[in-house]
N, CA, C and O atoms as a CHARMM CRD file, in Angstrom:
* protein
*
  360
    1    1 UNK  N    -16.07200   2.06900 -24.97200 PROA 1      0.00000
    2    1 UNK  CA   -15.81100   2.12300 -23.54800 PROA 1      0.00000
    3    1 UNK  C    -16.26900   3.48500 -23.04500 PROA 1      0.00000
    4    1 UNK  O    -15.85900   4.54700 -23.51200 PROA 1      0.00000
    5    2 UNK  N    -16.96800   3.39300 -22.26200 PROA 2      0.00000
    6    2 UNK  CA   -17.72600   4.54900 -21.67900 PROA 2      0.00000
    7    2 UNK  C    -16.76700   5.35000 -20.05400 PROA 2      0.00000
    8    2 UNK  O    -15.95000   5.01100 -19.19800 PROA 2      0.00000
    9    3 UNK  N    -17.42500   6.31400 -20.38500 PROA 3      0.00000
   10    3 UNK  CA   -16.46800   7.59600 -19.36200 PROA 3      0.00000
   11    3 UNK  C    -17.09100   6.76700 -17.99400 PROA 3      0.00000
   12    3 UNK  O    -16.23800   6.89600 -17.11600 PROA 3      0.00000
   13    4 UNK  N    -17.77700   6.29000 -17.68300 PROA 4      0.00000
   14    4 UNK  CA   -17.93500   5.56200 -16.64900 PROA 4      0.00000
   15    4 UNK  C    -17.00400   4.70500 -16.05200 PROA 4      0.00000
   16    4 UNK  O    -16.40700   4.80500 -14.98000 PROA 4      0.00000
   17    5 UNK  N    -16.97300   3.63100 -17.13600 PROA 5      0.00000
   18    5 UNK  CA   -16.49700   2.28000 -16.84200 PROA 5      0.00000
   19    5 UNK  C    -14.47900   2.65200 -17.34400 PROA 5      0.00000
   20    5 UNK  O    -13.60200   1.83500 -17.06100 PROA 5      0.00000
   21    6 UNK  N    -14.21900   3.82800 -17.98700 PROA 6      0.00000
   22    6 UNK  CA   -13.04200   4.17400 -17.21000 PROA 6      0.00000
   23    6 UNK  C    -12.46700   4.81900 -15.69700 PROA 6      0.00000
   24    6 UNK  O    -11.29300   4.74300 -15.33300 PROA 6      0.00000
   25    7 UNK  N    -13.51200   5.42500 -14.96700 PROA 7      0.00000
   26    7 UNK  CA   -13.56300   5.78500 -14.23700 PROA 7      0.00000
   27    7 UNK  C    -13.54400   4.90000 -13.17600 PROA 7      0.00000
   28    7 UNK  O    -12.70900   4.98000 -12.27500 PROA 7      0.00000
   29    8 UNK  N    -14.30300   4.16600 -13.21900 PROA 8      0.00000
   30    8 UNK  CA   -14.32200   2.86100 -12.49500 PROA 8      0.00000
   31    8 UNK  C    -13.08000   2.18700 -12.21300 PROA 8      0.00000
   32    8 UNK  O    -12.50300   2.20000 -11.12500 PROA 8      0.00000
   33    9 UNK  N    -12.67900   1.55500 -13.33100 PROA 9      0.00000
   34    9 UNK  CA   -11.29300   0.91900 -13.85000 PROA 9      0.00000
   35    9 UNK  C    -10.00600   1.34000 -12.65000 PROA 9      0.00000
   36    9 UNK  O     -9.38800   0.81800 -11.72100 PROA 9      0.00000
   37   10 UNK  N    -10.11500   2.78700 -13.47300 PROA 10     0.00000
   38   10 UNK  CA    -9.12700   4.03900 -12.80800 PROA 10     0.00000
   39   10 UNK  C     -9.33900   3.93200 -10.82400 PROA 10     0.00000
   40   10 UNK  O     -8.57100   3.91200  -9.86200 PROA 10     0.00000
   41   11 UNK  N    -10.16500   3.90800 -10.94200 PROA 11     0.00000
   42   11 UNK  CA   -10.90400   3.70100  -9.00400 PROA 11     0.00000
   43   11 UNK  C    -10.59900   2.17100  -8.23800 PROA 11     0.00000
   44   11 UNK  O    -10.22500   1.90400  -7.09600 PROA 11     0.00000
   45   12 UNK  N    -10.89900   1.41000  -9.28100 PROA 12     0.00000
   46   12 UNK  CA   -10.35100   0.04800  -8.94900 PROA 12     0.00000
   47   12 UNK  C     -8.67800  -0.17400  -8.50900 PROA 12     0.00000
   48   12 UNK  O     -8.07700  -0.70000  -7.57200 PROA 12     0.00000
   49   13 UNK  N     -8.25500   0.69100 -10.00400 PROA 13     0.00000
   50   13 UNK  CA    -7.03600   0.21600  -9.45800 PROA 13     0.00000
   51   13 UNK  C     -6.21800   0.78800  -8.49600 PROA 13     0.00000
   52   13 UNK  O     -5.42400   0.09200  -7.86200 PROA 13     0.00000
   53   14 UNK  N     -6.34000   2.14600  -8.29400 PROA 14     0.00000
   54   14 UNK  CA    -6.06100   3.26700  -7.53200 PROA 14     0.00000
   55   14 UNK  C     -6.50700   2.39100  -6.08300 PROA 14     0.00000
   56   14 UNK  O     -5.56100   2.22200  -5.31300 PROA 14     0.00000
   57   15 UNK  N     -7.73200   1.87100  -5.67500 PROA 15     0.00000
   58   15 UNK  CA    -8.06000   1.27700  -4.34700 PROA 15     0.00000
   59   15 UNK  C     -6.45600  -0.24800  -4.32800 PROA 15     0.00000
   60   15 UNK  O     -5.45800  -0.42900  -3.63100 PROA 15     0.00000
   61   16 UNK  N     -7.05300  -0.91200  -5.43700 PROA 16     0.00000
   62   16 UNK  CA    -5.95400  -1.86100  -5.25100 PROA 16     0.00000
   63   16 UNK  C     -4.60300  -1.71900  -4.96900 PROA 16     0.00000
   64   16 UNK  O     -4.12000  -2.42200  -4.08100 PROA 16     0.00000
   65   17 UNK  N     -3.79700  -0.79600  -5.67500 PROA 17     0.00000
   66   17 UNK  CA    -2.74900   0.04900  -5.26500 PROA 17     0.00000
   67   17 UNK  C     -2.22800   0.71700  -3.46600 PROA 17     0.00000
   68   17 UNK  O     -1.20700   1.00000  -2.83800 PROA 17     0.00000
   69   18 UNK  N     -3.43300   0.69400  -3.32800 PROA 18     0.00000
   70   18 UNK  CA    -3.30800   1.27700  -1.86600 PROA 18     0.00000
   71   18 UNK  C     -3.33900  -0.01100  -0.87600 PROA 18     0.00000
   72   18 UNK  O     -2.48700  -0.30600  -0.03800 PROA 18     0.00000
   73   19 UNK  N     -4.37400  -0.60600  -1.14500 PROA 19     0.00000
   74   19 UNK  CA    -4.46600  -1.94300  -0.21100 PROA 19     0.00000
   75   19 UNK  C     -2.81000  -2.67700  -0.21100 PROA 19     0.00000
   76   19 UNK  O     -2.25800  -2.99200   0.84400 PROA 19     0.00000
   77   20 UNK  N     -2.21400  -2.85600  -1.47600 PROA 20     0.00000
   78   20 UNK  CA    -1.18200  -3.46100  -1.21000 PROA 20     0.00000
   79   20 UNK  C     -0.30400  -3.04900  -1.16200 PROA 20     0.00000
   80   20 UNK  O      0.66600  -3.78100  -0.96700 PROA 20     0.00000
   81   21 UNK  N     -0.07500  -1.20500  -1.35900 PROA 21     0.00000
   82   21 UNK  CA     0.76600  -0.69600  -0.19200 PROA 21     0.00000
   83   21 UNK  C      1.21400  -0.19500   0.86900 PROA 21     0.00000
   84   21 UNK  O      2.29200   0.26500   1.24500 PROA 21     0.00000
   85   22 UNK  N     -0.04200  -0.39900   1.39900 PROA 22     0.00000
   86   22 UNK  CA    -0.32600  -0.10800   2.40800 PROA 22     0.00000
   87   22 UNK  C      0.26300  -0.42300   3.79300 PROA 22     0.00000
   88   22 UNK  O      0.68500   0.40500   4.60000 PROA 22     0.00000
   89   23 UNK  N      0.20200  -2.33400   3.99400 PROA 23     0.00000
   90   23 UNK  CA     1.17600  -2.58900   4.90600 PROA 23     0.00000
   91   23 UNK  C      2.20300  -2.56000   5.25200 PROA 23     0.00000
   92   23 UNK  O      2.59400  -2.57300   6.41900 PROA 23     0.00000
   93   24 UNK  N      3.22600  -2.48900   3.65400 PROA 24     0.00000
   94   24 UNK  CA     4.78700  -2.11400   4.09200 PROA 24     0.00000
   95   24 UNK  C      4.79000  -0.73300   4.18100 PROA 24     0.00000
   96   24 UNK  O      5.72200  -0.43700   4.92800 PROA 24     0.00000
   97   25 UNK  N      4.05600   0.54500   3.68900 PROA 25     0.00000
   98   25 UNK  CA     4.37500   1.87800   3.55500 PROA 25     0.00000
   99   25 UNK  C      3.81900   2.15000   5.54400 PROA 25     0.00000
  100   25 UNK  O      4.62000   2.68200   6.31300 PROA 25     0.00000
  101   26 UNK  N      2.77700   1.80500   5.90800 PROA 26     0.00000
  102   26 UNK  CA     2.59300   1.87300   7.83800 PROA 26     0.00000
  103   26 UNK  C      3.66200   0.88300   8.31500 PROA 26     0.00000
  104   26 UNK  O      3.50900   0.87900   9.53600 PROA 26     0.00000
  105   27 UNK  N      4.62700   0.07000   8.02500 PROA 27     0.00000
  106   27 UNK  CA     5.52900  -0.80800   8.80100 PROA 27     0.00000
  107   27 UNK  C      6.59100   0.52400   8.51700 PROA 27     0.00000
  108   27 UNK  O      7.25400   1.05100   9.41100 PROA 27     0.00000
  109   28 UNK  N      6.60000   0.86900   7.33600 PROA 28     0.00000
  110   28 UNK  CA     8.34900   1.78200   7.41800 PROA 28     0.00000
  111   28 UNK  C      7.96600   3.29700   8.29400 PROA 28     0.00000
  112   28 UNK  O      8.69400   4.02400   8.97000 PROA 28     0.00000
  113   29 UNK  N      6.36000   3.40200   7.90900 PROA 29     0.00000
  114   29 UNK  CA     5.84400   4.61900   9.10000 PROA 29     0.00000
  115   29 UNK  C      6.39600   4.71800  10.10000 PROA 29     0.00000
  116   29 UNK  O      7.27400   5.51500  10.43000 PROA 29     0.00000
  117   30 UNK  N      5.79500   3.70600  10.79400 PROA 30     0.00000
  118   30 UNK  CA     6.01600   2.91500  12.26200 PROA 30     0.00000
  119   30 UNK  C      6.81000   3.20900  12.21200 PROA 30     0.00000
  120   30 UNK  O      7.01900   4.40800  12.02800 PROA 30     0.00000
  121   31 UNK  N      7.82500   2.28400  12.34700 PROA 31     0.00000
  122   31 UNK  CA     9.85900   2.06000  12.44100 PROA 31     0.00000
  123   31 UNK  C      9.88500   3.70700  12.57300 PROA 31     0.00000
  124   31 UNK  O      9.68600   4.15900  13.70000 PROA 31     0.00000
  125   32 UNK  N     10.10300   4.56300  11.56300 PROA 32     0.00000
  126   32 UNK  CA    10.70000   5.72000  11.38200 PROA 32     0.00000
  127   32 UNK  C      9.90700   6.81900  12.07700 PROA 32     0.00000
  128   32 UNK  O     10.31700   7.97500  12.19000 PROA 32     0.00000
  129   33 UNK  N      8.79000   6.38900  12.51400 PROA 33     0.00000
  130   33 UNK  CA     8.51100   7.34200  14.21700 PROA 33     0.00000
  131   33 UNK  C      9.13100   7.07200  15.40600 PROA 33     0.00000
  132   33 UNK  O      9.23900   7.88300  16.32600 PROA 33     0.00000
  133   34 UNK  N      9.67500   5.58500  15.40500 PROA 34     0.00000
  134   34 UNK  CA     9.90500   4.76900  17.00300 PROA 34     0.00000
  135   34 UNK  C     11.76200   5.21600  16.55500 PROA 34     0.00000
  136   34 UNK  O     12.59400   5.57700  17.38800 PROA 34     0.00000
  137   35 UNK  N     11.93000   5.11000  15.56900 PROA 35     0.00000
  138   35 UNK  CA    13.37400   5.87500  15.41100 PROA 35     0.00000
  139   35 UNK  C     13.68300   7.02800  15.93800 PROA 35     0.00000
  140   35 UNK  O     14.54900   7.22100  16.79200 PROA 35     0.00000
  141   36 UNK  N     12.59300   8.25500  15.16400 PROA 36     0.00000
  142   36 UNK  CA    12.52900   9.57500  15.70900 PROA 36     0.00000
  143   36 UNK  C     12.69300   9.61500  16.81600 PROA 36     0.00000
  144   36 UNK  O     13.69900  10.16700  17.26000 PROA 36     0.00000
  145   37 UNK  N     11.72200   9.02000  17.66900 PROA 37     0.00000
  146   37 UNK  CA    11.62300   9.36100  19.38400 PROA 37     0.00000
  147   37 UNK  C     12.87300   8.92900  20.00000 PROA 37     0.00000
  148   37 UNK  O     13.36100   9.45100  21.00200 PROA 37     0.00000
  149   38 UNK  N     13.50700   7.66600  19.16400 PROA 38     0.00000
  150   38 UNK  CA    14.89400   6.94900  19.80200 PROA 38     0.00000
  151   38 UNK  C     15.78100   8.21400  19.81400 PROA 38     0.00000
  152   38 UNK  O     16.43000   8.59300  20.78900 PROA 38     0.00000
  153   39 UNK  N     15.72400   8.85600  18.53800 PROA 39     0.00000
  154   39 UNK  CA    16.63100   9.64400  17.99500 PROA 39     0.00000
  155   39 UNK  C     16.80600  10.98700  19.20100 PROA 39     0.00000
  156   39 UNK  O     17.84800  11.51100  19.59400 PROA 39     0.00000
  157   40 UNK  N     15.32700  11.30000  19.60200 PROA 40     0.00000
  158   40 UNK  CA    15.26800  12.44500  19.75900 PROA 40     0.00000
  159   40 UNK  C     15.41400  12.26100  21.46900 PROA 40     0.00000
  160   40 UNK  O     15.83500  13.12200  22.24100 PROA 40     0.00000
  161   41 UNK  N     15.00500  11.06800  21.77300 PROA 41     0.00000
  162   41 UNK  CA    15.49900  11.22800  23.53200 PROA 41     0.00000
  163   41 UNK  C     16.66200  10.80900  23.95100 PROA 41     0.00000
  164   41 UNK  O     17.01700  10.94700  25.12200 PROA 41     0.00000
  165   42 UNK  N     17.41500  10.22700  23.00500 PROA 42     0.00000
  166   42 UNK  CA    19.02000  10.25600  23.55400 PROA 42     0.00000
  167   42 UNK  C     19.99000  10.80300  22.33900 PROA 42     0.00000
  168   42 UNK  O     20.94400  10.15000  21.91600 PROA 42     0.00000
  169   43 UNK  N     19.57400  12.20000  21.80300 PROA 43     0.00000
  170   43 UNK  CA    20.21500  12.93100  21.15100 PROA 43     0.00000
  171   43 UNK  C     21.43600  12.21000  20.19600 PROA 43     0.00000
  172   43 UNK  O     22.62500  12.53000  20.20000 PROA 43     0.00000
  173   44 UNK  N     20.77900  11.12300  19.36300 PROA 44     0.00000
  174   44 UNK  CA    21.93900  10.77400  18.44600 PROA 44     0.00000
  175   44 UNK  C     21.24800  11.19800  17.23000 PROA 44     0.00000
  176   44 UNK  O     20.11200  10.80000  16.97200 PROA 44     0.00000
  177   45 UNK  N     22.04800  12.17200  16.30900 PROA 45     0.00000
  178   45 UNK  CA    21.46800  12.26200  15.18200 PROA 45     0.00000
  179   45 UNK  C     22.37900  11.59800  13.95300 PROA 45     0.00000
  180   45 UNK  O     22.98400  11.96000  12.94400 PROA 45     0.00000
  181   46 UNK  N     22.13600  10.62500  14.55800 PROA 46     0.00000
  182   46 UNK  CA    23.09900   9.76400  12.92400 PROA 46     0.00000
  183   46 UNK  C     22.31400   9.48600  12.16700 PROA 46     0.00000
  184   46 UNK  O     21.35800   8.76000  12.43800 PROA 46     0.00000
  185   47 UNK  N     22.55900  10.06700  10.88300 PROA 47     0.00000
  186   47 UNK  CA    21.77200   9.93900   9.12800 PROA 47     0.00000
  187   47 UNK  C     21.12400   8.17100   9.31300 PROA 47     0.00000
  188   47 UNK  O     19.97300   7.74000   9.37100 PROA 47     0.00000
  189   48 UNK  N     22.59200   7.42400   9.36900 PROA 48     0.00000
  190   48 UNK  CA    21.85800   6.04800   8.85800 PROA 48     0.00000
  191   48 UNK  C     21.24200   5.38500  10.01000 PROA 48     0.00000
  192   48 UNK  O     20.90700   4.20100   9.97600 PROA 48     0.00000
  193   49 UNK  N     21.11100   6.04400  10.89500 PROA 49     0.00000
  194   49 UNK  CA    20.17700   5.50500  12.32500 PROA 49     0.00000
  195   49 UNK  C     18.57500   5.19200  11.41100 PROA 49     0.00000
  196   49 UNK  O     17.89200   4.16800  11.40100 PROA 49     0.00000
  197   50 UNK  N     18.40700   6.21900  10.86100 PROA 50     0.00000
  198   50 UNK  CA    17.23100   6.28300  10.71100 PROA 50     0.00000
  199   50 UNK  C     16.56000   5.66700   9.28600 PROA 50     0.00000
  200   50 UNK  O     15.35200   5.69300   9.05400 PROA 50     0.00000
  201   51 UNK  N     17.55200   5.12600   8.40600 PROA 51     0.00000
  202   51 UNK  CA    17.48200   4.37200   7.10800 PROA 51     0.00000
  203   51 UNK  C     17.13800   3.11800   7.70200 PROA 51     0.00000
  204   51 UNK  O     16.05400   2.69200   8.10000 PROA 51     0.00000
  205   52 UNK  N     18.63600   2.45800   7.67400 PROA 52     0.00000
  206   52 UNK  CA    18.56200   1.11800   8.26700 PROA 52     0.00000
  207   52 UNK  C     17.72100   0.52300   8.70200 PROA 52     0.00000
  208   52 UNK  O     17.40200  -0.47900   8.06200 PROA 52     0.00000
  209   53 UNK  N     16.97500   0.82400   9.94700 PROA 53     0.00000
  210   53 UNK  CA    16.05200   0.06600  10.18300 PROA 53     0.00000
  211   53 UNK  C     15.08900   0.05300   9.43500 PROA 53     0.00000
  212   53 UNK  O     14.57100  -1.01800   9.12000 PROA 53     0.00000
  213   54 UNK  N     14.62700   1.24400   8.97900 PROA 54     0.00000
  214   54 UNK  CA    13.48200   1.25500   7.71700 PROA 54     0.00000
  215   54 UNK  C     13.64400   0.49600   6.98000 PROA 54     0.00000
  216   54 UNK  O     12.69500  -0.28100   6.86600 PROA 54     0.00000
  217   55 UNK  N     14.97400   0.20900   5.97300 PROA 55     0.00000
  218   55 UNK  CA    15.20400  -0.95300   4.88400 PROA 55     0.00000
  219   55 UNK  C     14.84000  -2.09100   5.37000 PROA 55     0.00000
  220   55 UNK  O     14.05700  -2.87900   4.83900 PROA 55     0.00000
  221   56 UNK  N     15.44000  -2.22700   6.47900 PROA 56     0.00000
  222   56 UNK  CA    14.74500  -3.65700   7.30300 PROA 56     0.00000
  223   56 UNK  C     13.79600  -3.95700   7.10600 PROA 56     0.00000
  224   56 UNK  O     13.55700  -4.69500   6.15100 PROA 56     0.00000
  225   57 UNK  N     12.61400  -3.39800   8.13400 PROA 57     0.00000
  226   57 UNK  CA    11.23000  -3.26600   8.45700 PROA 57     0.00000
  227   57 UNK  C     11.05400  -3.55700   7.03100 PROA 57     0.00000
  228   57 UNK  O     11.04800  -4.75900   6.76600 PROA 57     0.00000
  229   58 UNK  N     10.90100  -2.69900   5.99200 PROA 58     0.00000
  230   58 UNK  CA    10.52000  -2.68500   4.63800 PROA 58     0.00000
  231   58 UNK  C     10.64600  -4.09600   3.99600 PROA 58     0.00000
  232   58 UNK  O      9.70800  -4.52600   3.32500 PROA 58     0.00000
  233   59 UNK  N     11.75600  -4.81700   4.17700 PROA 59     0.00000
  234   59 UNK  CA    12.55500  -6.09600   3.30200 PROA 59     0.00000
  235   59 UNK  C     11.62100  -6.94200   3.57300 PROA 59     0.00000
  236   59 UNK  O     10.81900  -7.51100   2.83200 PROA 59     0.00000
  237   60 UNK  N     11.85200  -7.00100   5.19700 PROA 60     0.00000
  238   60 UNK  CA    11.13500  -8.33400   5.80300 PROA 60     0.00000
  239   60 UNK  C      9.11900  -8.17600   6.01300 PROA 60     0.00000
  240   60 UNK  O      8.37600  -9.04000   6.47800 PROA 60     0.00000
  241   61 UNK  N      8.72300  -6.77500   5.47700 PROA 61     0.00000
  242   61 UNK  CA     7.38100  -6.63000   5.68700 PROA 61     0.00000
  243   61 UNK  C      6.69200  -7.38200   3.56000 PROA 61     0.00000
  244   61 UNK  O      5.57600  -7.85100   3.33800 PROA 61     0.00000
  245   62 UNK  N      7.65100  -7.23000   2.66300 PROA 62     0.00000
  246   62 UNK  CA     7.80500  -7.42600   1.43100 PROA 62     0.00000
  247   62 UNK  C      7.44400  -8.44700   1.52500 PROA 62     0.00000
  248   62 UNK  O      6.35900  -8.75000   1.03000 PROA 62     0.00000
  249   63 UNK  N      8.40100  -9.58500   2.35400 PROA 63     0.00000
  250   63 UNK  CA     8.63500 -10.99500   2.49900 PROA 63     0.00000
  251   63 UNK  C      7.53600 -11.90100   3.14000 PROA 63     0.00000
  252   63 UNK  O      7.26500 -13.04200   2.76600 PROA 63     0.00000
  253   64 UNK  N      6.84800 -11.10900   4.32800 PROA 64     0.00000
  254   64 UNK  CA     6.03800 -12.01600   4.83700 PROA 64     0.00000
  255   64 UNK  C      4.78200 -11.66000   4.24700 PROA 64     0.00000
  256   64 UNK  O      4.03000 -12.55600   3.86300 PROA 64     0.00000
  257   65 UNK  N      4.32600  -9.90100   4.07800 PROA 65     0.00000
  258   65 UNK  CA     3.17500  -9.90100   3.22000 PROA 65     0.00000
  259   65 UNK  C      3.61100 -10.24600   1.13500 PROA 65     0.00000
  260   65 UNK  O      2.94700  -9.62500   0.30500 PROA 65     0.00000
  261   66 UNK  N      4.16400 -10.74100   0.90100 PROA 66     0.00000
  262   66 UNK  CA     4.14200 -10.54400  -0.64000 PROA 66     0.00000
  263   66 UNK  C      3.73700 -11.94900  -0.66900 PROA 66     0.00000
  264   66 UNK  O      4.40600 -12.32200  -1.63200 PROA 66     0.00000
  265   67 UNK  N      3.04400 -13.07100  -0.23800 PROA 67     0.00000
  266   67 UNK  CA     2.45700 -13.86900  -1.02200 PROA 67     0.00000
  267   67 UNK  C      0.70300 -13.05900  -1.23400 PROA 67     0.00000
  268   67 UNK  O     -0.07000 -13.19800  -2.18200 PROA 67     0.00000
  269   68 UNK  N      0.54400 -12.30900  -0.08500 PROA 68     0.00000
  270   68 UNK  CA    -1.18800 -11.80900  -0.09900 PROA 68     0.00000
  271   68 UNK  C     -0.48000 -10.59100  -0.77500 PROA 68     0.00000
  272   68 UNK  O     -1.23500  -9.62200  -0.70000 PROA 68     0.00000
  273   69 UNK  N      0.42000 -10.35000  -1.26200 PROA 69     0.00000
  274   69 UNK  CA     0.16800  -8.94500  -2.20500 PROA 69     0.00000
  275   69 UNK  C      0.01800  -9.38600  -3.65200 PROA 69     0.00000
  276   69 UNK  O     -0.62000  -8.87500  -4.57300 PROA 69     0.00000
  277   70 UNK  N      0.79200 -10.49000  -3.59800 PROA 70     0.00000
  278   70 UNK  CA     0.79100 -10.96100  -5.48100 PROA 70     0.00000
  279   70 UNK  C     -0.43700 -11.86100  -5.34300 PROA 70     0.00000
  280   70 UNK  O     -0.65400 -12.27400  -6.48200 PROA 70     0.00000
  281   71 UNK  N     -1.50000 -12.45200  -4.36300 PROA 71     0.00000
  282   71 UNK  CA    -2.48500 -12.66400  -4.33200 PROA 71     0.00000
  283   71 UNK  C     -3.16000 -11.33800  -4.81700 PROA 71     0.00000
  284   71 UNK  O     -2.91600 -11.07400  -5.99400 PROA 71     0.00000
  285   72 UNK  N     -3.80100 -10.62400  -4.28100 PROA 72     0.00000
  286   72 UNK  CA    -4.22000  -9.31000  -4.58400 PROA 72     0.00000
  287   72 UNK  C     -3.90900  -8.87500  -6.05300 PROA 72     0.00000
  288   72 UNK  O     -4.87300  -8.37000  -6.62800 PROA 72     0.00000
  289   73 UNK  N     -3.07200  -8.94400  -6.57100 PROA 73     0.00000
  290   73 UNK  CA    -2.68000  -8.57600  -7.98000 PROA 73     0.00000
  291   73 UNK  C     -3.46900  -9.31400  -8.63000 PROA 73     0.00000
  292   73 UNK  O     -4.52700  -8.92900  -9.12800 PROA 73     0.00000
  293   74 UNK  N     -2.85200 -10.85100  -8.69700 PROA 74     0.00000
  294   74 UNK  CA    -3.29200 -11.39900  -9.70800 PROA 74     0.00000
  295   74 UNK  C     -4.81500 -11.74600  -9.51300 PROA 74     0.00000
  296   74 UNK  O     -5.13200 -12.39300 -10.51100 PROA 74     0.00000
  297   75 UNK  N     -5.82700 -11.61900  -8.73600 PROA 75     0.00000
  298   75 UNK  CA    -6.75100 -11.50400  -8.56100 PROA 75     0.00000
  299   75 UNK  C     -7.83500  -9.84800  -9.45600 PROA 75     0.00000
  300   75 UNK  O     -8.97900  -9.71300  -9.89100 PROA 75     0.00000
  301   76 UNK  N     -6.72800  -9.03000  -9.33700 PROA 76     0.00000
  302   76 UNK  CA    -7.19400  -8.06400  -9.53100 PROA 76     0.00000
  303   76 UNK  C     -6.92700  -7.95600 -11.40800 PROA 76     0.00000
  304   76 UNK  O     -7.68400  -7.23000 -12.05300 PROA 76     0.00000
  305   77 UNK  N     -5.86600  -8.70000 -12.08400 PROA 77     0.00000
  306   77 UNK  CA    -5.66400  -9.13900 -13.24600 PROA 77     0.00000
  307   77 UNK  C     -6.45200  -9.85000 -13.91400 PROA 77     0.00000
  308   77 UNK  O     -6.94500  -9.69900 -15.03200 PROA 77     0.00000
  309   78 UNK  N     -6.57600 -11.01400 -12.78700 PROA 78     0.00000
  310   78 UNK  CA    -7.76400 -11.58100 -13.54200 PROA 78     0.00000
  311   78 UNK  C     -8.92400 -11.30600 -13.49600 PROA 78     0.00000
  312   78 UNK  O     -9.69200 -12.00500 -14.15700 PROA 78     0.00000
  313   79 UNK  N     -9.41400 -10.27800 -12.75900 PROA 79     0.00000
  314   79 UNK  CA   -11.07000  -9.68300 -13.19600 PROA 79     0.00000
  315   79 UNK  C    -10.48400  -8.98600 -14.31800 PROA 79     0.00000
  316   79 UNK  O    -11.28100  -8.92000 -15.25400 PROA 79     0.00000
  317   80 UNK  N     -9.24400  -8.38300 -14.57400 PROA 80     0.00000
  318   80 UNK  CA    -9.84800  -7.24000 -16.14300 PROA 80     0.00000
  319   80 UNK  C    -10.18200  -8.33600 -17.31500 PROA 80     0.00000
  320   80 UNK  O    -11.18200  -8.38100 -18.03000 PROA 80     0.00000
  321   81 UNK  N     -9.09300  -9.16900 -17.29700 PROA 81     0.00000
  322   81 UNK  CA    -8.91900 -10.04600 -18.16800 PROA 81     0.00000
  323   81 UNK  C    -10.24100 -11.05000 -18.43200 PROA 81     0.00000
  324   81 UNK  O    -10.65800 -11.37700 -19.54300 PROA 81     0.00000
  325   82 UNK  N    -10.79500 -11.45500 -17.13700 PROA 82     0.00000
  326   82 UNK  CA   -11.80000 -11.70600 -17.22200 PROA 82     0.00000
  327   82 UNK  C    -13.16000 -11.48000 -17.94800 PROA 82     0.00000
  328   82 UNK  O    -13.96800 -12.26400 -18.44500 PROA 82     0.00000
  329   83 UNK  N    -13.11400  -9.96100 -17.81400 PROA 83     0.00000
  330   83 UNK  CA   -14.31300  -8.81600 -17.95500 PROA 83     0.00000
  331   83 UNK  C    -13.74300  -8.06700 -19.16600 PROA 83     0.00000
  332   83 UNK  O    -13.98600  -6.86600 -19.05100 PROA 83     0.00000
  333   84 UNK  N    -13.00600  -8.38900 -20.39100 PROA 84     0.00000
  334   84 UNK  CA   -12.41200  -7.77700 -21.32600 PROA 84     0.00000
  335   84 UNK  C    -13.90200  -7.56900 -21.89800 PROA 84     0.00000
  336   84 UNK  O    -14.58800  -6.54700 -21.87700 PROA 84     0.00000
  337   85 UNK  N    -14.23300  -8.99200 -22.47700 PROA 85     0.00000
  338   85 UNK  CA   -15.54200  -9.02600 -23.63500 PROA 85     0.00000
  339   85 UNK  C    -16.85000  -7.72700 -22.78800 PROA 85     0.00000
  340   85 UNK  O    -17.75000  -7.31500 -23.52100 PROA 85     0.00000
  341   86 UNK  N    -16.81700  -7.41100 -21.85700 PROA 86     0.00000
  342   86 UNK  CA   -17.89000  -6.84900 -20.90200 PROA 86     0.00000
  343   86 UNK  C    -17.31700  -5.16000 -21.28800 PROA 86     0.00000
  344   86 UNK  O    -18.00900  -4.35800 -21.91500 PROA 86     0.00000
  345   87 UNK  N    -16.20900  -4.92500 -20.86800 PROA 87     0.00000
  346   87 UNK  CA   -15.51800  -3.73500 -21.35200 PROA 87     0.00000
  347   87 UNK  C    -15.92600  -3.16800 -22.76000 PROA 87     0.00000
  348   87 UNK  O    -16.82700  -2.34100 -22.90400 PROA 87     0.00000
  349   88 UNK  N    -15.09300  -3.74900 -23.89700 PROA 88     0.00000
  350   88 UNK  CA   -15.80500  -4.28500 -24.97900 PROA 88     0.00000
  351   88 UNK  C    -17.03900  -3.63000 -25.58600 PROA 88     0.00000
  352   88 UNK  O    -17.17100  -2.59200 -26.23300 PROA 88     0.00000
  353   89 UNK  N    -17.91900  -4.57400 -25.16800 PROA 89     0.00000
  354   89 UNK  CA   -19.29000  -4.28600 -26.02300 PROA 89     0.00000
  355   89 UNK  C    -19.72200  -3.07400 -24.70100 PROA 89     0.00000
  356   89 UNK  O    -20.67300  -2.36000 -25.01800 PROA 89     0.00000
  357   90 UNK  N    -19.29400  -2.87900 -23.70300 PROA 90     0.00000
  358   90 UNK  CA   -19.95100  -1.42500 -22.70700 PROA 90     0.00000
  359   90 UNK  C    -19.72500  -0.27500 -23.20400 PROA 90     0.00000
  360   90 UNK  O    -20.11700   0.73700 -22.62200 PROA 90     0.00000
């Protein structure tokens, strides 16, 4: 296995990683800026103001994107698995 085609590997998965966390990590973004500003123009600074809804946002962003995230996975599983013998003799 060549310093390449680990590199690659390493790049692949690092991109894949991001793609599928991407949408819930900008949904709890979101939320916890539109919190801030809640927070900050009618001066409530309560700790779990600013959780809560995040867990939310987060639960239900899991729920509606996690069939295209475990799409994405196992897609991305089955090219290594695929491409073992290619790995292999490279």
């Amino acid at each position: 296995m060549s310093y390449e085609l680990v590199i690659f590997l390493g790049r692949e998965a690092l991109q894949t990683i991001l793609l599928v966390t991407a949408p819930v990590l900008g949904l709890g973004l979101l939320t916890g800026l539109l919190v801030s500003i809640f927070q900050a123009t009618t001066q409530i600074q309560e700790q779990t103001l600013a959780f809560i809804p995040k867990i939310v946002v987060v639960l239900v962003s899991i729920v509606v994107f996690g069939p295209w995230i475990l799409r994405v996975l196992v897609d991305f599983v089955e090219t290594l698995y695929n491409n073992i013998p290619y790995y292999l003799a490279g």
